[in-house]
PASEBA-1860 file (N, C-alpha, C; in nm, 3 decimals):
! residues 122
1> XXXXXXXX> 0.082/-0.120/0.000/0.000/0.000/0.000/0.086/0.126/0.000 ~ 0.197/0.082/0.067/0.299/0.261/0.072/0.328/0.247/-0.092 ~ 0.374/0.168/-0.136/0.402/0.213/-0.265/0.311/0.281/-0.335 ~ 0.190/0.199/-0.339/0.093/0.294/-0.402/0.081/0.457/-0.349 ~ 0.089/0.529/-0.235/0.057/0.620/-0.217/0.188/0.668/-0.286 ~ 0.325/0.644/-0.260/0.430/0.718/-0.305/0.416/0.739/-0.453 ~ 0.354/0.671/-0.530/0.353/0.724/-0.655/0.191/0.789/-0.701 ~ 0.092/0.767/-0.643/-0.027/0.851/-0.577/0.048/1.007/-0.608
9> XXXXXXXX> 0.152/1.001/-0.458/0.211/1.130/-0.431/0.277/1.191/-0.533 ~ 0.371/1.121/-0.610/0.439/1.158/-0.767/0.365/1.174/-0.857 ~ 0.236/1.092/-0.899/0.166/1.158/-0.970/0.096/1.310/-0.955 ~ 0.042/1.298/-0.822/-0.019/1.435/-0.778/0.088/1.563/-0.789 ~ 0.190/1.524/-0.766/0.311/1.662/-0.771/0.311/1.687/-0.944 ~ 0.357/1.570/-0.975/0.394/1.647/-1.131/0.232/1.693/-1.208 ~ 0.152/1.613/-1.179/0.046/1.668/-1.267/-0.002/1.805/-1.249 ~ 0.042/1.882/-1.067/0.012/2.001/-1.024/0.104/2.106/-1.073
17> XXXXXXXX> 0.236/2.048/-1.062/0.330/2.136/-1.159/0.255/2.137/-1.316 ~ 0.269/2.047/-1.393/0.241/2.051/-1.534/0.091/2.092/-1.574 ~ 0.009/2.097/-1.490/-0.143/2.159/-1.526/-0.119/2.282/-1.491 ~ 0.011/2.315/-1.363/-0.062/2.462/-1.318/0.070/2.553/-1.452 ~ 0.169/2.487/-1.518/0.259/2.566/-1.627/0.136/2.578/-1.756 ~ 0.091/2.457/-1.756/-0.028/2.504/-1.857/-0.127/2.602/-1.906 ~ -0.144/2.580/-1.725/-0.279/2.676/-1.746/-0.185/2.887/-1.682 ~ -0.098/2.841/-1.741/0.005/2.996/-1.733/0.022/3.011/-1.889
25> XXXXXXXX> 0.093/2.909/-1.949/0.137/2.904/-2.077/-0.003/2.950/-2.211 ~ -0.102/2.858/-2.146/-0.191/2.839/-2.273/-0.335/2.787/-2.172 ~ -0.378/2.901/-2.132/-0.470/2.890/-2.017/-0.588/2.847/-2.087 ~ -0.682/2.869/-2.215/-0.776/2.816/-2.293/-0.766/2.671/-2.292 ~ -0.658/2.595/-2.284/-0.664/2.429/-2.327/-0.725/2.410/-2.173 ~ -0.769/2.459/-2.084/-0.795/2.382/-1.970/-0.901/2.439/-1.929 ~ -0.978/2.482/-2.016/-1.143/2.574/-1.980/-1.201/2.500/-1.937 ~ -1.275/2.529/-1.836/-1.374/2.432/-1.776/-1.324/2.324/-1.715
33> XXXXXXXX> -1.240/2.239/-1.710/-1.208/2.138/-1.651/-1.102/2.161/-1.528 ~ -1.101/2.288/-1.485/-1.016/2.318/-1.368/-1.094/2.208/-1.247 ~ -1.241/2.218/-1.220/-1.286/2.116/-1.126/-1.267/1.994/-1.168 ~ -1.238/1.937/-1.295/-1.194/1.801/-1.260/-1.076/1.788/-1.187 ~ -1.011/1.913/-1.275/-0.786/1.876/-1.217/-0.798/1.867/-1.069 ~ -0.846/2.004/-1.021/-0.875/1.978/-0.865/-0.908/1.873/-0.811 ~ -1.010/1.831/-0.828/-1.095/1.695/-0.783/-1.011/1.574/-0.831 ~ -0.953/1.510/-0.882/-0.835/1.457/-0.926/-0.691/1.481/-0.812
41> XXXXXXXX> -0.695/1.566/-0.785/-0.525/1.630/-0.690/-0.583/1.564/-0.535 ~ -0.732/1.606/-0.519/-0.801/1.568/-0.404/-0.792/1.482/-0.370 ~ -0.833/1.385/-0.509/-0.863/1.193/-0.444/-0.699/1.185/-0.488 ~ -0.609/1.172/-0.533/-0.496/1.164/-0.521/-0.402/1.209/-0.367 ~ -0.436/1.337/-0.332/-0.453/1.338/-0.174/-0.469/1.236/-0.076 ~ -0.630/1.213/-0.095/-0.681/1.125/-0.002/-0.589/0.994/-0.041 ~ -0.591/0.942/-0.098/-0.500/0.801/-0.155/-0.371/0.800/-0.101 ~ -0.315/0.937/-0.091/-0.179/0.915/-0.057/-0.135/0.929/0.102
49> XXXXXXXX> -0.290/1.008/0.161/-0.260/1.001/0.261/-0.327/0.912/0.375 ~ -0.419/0.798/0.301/-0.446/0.678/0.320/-0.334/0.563/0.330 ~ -0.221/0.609/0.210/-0.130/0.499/0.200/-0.039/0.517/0.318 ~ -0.033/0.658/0.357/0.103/0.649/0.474/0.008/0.691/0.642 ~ -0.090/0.605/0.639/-0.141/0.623/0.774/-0.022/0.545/0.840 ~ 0.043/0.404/0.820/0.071/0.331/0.901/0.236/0.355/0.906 ~ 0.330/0.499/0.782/0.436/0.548/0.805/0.480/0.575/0.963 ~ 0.604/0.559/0.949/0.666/0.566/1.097/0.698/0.760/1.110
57> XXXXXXXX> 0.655/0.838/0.977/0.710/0.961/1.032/0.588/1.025/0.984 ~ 0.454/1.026/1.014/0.366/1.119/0.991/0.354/1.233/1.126 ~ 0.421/1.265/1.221/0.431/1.367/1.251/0.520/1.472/1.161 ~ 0.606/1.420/1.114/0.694/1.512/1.026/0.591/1.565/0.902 ~ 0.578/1.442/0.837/0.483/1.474/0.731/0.382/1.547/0.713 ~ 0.304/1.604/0.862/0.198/1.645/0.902/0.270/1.789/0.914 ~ 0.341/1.794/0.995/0.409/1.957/1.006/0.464/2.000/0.901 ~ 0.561/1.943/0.796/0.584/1.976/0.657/0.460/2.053/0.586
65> XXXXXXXX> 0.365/1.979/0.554/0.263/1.998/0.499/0.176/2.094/0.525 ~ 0.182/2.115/0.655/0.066/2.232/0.756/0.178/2.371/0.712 ~ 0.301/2.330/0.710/0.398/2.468/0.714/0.394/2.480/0.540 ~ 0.382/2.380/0.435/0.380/2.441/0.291/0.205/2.478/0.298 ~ 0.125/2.454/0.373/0.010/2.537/0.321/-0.013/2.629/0.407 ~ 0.014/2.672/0.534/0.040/2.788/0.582/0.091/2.915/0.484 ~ 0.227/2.891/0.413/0.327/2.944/0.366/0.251/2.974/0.225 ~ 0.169/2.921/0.158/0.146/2.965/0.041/0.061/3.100/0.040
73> XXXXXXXX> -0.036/3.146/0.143/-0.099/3.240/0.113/-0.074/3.376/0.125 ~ 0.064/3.318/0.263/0.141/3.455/0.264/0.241/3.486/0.149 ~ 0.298/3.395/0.111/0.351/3.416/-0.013/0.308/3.474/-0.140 ~ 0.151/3.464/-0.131/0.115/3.471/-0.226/0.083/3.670/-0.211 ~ 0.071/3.654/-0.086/0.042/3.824/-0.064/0.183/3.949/-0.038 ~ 0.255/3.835/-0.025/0.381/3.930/-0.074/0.420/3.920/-0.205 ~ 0.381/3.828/-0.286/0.418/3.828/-0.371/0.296/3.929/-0.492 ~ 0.229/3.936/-0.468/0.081/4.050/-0.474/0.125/4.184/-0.517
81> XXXXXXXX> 0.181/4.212/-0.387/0.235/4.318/-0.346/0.321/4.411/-0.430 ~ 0.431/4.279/-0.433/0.591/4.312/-0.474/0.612/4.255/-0.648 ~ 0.565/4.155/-0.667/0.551/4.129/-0.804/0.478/4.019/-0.842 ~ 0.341/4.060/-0.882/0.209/4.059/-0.946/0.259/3.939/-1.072 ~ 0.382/3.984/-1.129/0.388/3.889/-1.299/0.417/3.754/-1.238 ~ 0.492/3.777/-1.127/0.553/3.655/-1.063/0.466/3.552/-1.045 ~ 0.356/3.595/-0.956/0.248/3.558/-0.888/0.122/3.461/-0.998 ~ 0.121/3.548/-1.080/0.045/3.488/-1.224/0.091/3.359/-1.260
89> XXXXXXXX> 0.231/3.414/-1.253/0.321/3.256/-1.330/0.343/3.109/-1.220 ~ 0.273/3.162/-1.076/0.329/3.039/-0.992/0.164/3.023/-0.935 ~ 0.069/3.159/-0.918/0.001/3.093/-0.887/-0.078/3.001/-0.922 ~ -0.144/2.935/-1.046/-0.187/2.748/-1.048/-0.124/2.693/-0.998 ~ -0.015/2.716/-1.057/0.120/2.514/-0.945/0.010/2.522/-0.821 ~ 0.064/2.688/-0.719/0.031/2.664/-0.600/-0.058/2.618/-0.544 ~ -0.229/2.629/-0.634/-0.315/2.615/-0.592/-0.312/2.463/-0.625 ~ -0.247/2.413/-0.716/-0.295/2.282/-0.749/-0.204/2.210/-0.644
97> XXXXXXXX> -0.114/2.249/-0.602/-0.015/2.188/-0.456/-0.115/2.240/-0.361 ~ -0.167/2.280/-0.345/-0.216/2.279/-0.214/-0.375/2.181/-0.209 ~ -0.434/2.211/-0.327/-0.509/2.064/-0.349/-0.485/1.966/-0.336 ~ -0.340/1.920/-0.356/-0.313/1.790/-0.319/-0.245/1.807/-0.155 ~ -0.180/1.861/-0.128/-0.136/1.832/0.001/-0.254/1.842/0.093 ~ -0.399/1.941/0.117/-0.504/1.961/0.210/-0.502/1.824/0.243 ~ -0.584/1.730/0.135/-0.650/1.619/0.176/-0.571/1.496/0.251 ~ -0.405/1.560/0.225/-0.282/1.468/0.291/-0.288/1.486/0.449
105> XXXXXXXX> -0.285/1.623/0.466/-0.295/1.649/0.566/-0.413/1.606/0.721 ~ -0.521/1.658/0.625/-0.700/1.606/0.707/-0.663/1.457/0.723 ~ -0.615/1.387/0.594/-0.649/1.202/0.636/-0.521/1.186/0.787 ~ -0.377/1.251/0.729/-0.300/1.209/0.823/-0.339/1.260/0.971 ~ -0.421/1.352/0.986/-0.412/1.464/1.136/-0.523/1.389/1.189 ~ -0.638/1.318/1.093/-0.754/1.254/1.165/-0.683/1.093/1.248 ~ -0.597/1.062/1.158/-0.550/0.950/1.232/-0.467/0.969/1.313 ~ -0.429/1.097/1.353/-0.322/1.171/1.454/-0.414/1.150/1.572
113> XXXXXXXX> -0.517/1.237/1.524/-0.613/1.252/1.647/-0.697/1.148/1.702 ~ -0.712/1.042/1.626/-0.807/0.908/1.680/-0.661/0.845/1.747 ~ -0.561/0.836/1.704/-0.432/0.775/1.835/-0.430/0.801/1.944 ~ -0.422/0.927/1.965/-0.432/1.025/2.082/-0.501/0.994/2.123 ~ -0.669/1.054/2.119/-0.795/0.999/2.185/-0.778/0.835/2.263 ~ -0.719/0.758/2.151/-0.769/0.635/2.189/-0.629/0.572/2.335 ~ -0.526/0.638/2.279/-0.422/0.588/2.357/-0.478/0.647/2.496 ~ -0.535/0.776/2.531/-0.576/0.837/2.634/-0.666/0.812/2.685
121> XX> -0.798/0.740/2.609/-0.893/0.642/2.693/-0.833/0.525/2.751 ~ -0.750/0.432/2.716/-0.703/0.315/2.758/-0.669/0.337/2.932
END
């Protein structure tokens, strides 16, 4: 099952890079189907972060992840700010990385939190 999520996870990265250069490059080829790509990055999410419930380092993985989606919105508002062309050209990737990492995060933090709970009822 980890394998599957690790390439889950490789698919979801490159397809978020290469949809979000797309839709910079030649933004018409992807009209309308932005809710599939999303919805696609999502269940690729969930899958990947199904596959590493039983990883030995999902605290790391969990704080990584909470700190790249923290980090994108401020980035995105300095980057707003300070340079707008920049922002154009990175923001899809970002949004499509952060579509995939959310749902990494929720699956891994829910099984964070049912450990906890449960180790603390015992």
């Amino acid at each position: 099952m980890a394998s599957i999520g690790k390439y889950a996870f490789l698919v979801g990265v490159l397809l978020a890079i290469v949809l979000g250069i797309i839709a910079v490059v030649y933004p018409s080829a992807l009209t309308g189907s932005v809710p599939v790509i999303l919805g696609v990055l999502i269940l690729l999410g969930i899958i990947t972060g199904l596959a590493h419930l039983s990883a030995p380092h999902l605290n790391e993985l969990l704080i990584a992840i909470i700190a790249i989606v923290v980090v994108v919105p401020v980035l995105t508002d300095i980057l707003n700010g300070t340079m707008p062309a920049v922002l154009q050209m990175i923001s899809p990737i970002l949004t499509n990385l952060v579509a995939l990492f959310v749902p990494i995060a929720l699956v891994v933090g829910l099984k964070q939190i049912w450990t906890l709970a449960y180790s603390r009822a015992k």
